[in-house]
C-alpha positions in Angstrom: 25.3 -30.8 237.5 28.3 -32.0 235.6 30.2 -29.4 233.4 32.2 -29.2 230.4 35.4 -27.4 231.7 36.4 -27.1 227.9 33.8 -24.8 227.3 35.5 -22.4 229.9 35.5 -18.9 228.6 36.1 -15.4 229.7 35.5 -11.5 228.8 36.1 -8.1 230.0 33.9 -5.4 230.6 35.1 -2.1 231.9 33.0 0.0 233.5 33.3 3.4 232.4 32.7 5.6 235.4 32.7 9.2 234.0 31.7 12.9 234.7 29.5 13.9 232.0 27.8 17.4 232.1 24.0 17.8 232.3 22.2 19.0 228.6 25.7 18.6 226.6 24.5 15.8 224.6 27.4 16.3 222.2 29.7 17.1 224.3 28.7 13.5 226.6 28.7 11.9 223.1 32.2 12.5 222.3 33.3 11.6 226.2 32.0 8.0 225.5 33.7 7.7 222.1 37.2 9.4 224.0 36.6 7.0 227.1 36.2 3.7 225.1 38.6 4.4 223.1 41.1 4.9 225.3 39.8 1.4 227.0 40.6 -0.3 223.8 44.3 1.1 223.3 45.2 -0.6 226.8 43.0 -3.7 225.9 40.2 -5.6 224.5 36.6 -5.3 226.2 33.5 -6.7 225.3 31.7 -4.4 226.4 32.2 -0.2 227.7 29.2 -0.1 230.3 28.3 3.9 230.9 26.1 5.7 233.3 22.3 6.2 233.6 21.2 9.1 230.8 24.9 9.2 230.4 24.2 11.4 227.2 22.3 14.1 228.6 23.6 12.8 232.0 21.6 12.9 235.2 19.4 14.3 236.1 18.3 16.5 232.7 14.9 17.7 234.5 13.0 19.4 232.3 15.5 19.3 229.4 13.8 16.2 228.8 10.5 18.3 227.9 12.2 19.9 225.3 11.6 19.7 222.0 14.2 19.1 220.4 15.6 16.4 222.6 15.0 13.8 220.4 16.4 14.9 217.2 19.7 15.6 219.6 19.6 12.2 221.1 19.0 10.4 217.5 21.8 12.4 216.2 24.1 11.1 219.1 23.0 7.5 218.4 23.7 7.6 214.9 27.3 9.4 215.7 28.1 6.4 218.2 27.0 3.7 215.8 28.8 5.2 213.0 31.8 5.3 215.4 31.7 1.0 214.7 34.1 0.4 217.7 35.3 -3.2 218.3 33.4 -3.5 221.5 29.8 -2.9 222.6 29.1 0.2 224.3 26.4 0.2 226.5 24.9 3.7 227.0 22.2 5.4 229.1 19.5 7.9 227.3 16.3 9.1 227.3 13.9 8.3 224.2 10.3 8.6 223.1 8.2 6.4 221.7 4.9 7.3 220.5 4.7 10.5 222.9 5.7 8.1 225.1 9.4 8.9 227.0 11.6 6.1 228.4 14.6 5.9 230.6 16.3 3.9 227.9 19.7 2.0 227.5 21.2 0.8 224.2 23.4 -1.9 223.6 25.8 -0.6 220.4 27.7 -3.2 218.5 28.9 -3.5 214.7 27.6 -0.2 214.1 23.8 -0.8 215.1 21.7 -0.6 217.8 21.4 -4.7 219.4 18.9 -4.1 222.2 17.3 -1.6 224.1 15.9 -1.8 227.3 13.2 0.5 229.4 13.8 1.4 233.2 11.1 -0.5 234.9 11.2 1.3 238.6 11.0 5.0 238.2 12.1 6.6 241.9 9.8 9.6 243.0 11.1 10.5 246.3 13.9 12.5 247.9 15.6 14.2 244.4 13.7 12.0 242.7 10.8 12.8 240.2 11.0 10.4 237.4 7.5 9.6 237.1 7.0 13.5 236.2 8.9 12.6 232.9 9.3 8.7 231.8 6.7 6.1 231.4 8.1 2.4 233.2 9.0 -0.5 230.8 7.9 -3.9 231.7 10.2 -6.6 229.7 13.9 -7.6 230.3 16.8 -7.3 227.9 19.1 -10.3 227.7 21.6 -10.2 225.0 24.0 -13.2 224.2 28.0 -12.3 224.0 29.6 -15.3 222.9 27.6 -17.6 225.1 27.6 -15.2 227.8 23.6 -14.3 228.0 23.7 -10.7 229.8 21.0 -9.0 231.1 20.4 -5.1 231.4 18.8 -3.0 233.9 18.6 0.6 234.8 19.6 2.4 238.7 16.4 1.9 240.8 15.4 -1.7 239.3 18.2 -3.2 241.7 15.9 -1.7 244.2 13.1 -4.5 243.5 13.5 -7.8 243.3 11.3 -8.2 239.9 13.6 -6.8 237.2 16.4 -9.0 238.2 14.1 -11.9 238.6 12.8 -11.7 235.4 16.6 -11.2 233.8 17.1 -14.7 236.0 14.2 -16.2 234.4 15.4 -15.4 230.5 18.4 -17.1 231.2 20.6 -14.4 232.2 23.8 -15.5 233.8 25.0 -12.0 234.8 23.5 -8.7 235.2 24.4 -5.4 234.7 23.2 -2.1 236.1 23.8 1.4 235.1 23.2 4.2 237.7 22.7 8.1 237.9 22.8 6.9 242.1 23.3 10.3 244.1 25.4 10.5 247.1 24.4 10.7 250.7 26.1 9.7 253.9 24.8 6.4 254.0 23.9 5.5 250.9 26.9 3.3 250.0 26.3 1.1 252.4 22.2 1.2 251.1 23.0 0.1 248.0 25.5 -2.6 249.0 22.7 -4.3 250.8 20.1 -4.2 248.5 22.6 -5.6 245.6 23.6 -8.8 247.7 20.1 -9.3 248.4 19.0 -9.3 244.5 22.0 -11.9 244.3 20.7 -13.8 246.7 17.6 -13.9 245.0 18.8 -15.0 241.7 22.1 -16.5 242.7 23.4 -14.1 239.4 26.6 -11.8 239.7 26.3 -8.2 239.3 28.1 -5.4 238.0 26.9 -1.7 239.0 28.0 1.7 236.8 27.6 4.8 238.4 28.0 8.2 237.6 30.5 10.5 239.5 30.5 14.8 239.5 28.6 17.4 240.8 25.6 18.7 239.4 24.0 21.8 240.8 22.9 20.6 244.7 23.7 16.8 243.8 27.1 14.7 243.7 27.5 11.2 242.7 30.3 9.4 244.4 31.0 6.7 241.6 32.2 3.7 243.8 31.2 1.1 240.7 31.8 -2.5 240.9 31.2 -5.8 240.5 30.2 -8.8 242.9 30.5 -12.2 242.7 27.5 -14.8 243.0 28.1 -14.9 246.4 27.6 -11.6 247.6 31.5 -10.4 247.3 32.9 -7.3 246.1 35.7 -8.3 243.5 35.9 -5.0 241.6 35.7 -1.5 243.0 36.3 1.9 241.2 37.5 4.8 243.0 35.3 7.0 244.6 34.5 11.0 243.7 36.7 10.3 240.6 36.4 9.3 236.9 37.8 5.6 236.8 37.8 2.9 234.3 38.1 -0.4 235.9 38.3 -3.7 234.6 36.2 -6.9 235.5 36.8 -10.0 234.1 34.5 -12.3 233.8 34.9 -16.5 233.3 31.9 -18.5 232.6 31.0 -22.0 231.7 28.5 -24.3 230.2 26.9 -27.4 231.1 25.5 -30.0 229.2 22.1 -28.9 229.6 23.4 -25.6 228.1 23.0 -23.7 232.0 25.4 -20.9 231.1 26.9 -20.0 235.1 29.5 -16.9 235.3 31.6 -15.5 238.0 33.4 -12.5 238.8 37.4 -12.4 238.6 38.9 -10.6 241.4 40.1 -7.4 240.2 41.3 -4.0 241.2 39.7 -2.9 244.1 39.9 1.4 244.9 40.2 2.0 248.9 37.0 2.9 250.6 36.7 5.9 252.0 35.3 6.6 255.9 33.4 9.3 257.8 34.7 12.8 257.5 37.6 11.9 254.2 34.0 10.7 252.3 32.1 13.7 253.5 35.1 15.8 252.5 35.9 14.2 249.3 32.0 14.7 248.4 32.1 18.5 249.5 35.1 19.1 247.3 34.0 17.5 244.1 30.4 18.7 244.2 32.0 22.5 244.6 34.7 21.8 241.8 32.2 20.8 239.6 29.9 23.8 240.3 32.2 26.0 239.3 34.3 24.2 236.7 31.0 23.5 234.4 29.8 27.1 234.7 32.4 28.4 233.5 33.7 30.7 236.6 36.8 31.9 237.3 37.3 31.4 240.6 35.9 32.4 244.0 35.2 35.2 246.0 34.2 34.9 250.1 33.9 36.8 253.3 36.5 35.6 255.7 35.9 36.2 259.4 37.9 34.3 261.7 35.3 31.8 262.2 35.3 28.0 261.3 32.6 28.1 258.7 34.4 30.8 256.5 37.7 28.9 257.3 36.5 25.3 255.9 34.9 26.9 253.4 38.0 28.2 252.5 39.9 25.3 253.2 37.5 23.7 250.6 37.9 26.1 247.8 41.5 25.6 247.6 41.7 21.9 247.8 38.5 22.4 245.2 40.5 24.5 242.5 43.3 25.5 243.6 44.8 28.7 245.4 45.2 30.8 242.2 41.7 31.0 241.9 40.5 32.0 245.1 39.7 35.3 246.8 39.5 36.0 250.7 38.3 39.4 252.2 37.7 40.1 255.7 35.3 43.0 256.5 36.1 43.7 260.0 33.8 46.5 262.1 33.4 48.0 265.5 32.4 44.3 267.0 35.0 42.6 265.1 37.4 40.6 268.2 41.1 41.6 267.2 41.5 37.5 267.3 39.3 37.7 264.7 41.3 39.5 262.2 44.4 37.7 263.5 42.8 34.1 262.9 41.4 35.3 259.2 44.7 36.8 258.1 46.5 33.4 259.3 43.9 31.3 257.4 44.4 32.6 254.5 48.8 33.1 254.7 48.6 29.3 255.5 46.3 28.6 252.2 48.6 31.1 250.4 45.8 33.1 248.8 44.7 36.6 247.6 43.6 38.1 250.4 41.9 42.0 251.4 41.3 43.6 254.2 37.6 45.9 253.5 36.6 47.8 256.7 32.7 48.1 256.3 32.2 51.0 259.2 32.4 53.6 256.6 29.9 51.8 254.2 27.8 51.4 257.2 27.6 54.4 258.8 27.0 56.3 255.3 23.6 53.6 255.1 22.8 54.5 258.7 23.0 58.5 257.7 20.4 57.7 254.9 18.4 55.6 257.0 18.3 58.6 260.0 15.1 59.7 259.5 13.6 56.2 259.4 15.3 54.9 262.5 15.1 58.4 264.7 13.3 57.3 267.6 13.9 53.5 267.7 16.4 51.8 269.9 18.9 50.2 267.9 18.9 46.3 267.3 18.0 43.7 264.6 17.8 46.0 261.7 21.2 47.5 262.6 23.1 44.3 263.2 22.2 43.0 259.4 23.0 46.6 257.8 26.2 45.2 258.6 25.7 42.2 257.2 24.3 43.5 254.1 27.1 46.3 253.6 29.4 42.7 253.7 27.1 41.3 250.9 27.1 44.7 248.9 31.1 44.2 248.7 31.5 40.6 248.0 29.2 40.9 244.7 30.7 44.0 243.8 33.8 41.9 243.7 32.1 39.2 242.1 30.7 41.0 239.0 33.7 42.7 238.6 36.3 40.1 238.2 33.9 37.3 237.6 34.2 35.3 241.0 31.3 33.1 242.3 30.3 34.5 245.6 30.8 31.3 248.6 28.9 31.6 251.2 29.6 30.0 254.4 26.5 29.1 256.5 25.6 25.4 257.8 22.7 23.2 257.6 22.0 24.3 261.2 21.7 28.2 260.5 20.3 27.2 257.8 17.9 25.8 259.2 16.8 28.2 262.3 17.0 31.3 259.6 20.1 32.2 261.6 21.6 34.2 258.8 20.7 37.8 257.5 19.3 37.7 254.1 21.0 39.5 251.3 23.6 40.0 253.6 25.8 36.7 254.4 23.3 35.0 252.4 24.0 36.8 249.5 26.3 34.5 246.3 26.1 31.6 244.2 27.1 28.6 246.5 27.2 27.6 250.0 29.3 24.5 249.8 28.2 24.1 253.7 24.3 24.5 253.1 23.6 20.7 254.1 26.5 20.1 256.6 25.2 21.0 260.3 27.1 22.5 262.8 29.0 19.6 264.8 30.1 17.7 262.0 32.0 21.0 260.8 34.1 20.9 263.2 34.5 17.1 262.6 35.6 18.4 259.3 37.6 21.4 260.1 40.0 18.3 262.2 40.1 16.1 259.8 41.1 19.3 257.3 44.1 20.1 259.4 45.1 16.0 260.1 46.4 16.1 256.6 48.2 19.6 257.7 47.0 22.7 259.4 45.3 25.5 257.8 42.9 26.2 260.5 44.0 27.7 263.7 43.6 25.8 266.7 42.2 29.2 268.5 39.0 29.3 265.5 38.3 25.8 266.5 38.2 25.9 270.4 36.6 29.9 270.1 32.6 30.1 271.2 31.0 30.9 267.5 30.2 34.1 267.3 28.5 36.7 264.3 30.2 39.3 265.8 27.7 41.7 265.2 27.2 43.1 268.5 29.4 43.9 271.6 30.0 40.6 273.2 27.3 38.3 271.1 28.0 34.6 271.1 25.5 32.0 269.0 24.5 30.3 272.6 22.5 33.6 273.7 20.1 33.1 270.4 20.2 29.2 270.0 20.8 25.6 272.1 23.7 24.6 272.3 24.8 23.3 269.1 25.2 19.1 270.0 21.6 19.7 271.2 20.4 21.4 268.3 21.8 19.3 265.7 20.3 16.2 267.5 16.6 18.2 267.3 17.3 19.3 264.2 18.4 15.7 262.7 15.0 14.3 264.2 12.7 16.8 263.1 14.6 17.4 259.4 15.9 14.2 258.4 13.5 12.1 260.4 10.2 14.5 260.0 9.6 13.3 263.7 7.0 15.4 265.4 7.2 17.6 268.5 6.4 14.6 270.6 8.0 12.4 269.3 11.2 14.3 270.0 10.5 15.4 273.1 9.9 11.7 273.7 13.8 10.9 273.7 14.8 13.6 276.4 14.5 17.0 274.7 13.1 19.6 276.7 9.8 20.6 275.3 10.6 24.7 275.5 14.0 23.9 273.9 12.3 21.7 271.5 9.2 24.1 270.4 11.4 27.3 269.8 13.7 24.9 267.8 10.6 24.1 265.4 9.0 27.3 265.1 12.1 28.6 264.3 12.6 26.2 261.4 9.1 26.6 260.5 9.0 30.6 260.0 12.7 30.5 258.2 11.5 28.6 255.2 10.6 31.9 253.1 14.8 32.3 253.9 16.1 29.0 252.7 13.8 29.3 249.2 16.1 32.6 248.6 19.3 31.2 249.9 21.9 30.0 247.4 22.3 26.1 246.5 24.7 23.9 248.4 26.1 20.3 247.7 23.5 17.2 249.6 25.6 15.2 251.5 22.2 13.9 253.8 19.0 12.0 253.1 16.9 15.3 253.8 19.0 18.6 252.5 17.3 21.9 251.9 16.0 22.5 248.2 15.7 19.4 246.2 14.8 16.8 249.5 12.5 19.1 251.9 10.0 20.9 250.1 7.2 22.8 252.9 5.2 25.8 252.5 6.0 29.3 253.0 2.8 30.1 253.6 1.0 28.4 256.3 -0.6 27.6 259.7 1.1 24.5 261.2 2.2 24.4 264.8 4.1 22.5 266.5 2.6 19.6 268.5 1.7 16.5 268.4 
């Protein structure tokens, strides 16, 4: 069709990609008002676009249940309308309508509320429960901006080809998307699919807002952008950050009055790969942890071992060696290399560090406990006193200078109950809780690429717990490239016994790995959170009984 080139136009939208803090609705309010305004002293937008629920930001749980959420919301409306900013700010809430609750956006210009628009796709599975709490809305939201007609939609809508349809079908000419989108290790490239295939559909550009921060077991990464009609990523925010880009976007009209936009090319943040994305998500979703509850800093056991030393790695790249406390707790079993490796660790991270000897601690418990272990051969019970006395010390240090307590166990310990509890599952935060065994050490390399903190000796050294004369991890479990494999396919995948076995397992190997999971879930419900970095971490994602009769088989 012919077009008018003099009717040629452009605008800017910036997307807004911020860390806002679950429940502080006024505290989220006055980030948007900061955040646009700072947009607006560098240049003019049309519109500020902000995150999913960006005022209680995501996900509130059963905050939204509260009573008084709406007179809070309300009063942050009003504040943001009264703000009368010369731009549109486009914001993500939650609001009830009739005892009715919707996963809401508002468009705010000249002071009023311009259109609102109800999440049509609620998600409920993974971390997802949305249907517990919102009701769905069934109509788009196209809003002109000087002859730009915009649509509106929510996170999960990009995940179905109606809502976008329908935006194509009121005359939209672009779309845009707000997102409370967690992160996992392949979710990027998820979501990047399913967008070019809802432009496809319509043959409508599309620009996606996401959050970015930790929150309690969840991070979001941000990565927000914008793509062309085409399918092309023009615009890309940084990722694990707050960032504010820029899109521009032209768009003409024809004689018919067919509005048809496109997206400017535009700053584009680097991408990150493999272990630097894992890494980057790890350290955000631990700053954040601590940062918004108000902690000090951190306490944790180190001994010698790679967990405690990534862990530790973590915490300072997290927040900073100032704020971060290191104690090894040798005993009897306790490899001199041990001690060497943890006190290296921590003069290479420059950090507080203590040497606790536990032998007398343990040796007054095993005087108490005489009379109940006369007669017995020693074993179990023994090996996680030690443990425990470990435990005992780290949260005496903890309430005492107000530290959070790391612990340092992986998804794969995790997972076979490998761990002693109230002993070095005792604290606040396992930052490692959904990162298994193998890709540790992928991590603990790529740690020391961008400069050694981790002694080559911890990474080479057979994993031990050191708490008995000569104990490895291989004489309790597979090796640990074989058990993450099992463990990936009957976690992640929720393939069965066969099924696994199917693929070259040995079936003996393969049943002791899944009744070990199985009878360990009554010690993941009491171990500390962690930050998800898969599609099926402990807690939020994998939810099975304590109690109950299921076997292995087919």
């Amino acid at each position: 069709m012919p077009t008018n080139a003099s009717n040629t136009r452009q605008i800017s939208v910036a997307l807004a990609q911020i860390n806002p803090r679950v429940g502080d609705i006024p505290g989220n309010t006055e980030l948007v008002l900061a955040t646009a305004r700072a947009v607006l002293a560098q240049q003019s937008a049309a519109l500020v676009v902000f995150p999913e629920l960006v005022l209680t930001a995501y996900p509130p749980e059963d905050l939204l249940l509260r009573q008084s959420l709406d007179v809070r919301i309300h009063k942050a409306l009003q504040q943001l309308c009264a703000a009368r900013l010369p731009t549109a700010l486009v914001v993500g809430y939650p609001e009830r309508v009739e005892s009715k609750l919707y996963n809401r956006l508002a468009v705010i210009r000249d002071g009023s509320i311009i259109g609102r628009y109800s999440k049509q796709c609620l998600p409920n599975y993974q971390v997802f429960d949305e249907k517990r709490y919102f009701e769905a809305g069934t109509a788009p939201l196209v809003l002109d901006f000087n002859g730009l007609p915009i649509a509106f939609t929510i996170c999960e809508d990009l995940w179905f080809p109606e809502p976008m349809q329908q935006a194509a079908a009121a005359g939209a000419a672009l779309v845009i998307n707000i997102n409370g989108s967690p992160f996992s290790r392949s979710k990027y490239d998820e979501r990047l699919k399913c967008m070019r295939q809802r432009i496809a559909e319509t043959g409508l550009p599309l620009i996606y807002v996401n959050q970015v921060g930790g929150q309690d077991e969840l991070v979001f990464d941000g990565a927000s952008m914008a793509l062309a009609a085409d399918g092309s990523v023009q615009v890309h925010a940084a990722q694990f950050s707050t960032d504010v880009p820029m899109v521009s976007v032209s768009y003409t009209s024809n004689q018919q009055q067919i509005v048809t936009a496109e997206i400017q090319a535009g700053v584009q943040a680097p991408l990150l790969q493999n272990e630097a994305e894992l890494y980057a998500a790890l350290k955000l979703g631990l700053h954040d942890y601590i940062d918004k509850n108000g902690f000090k800093g951190v306490v944790l056991g180190l001994s010698g071992g790679i967990d405690s030393a990534l862990t530790l790695a973590l915490a300072v790249d997290a927040i900073g060696k100032q704020h971060v406390k290191a104690v090894m707790m040798p005993f009897d079993y306790t490899a001199r290399m041990s001690e060497e490796d943890a006190e290296a660790e921590a003069r290479l991270l420059d950090v507080d560090y203590s040497v606790i000897p536990i032998a007398p601690m343990y040796h007054a418990f095993m005087q108490g406990l005489h009379h109940e272990f006369a007669g017995t051969i020693a074993g179990l019970a023994e090996q996680n006193l030690q443990a425990r006395c470990r435990g005992v010390l780290l949260m005496g240090i903890s309430n005492k200078h107000g530290l959070l307590v790391l612990t340092t166990g992986n998804k794969s310990e995790m997972a076979v109950g490998y761990s002693t509890l109230y002993g070095d599952m005792a604290g606040g935060f396992d930052v490692l809780k959904d990162v298994p065994k193998m890709v540790v050490y992928a991590l603990a390399e790529y740690r020391n690429s961008l400069g050694a903190v981790i002694p080559r000796r911890v990474i080479e050294r057979a994993p031990s717990a050191e708490l008995a004369p000569g104990q490895v991890d291989a004489d309790n479990l597979p090796p640990y490239p074989v058990l993450d494999r099992i463990l990936k396919l009957y976690i992640d995948k929720d393939q069965s016994m066969a099924m696994i076995c199917q693929q070259g397992f040995d079936p003996g190997v393969v049943e002791q790995v899944i009744r070990m999971v199985d009878r360990n879930e009554y010690k993941r419900r009491q171990a500390p959170i962690g930050v998800r970095i898969s599609e099926r971490g402990f807690g939020r994602d994998r939810r099975y009984p304590i109690t109950s009769g299921w076997q292995p088989g087919e």
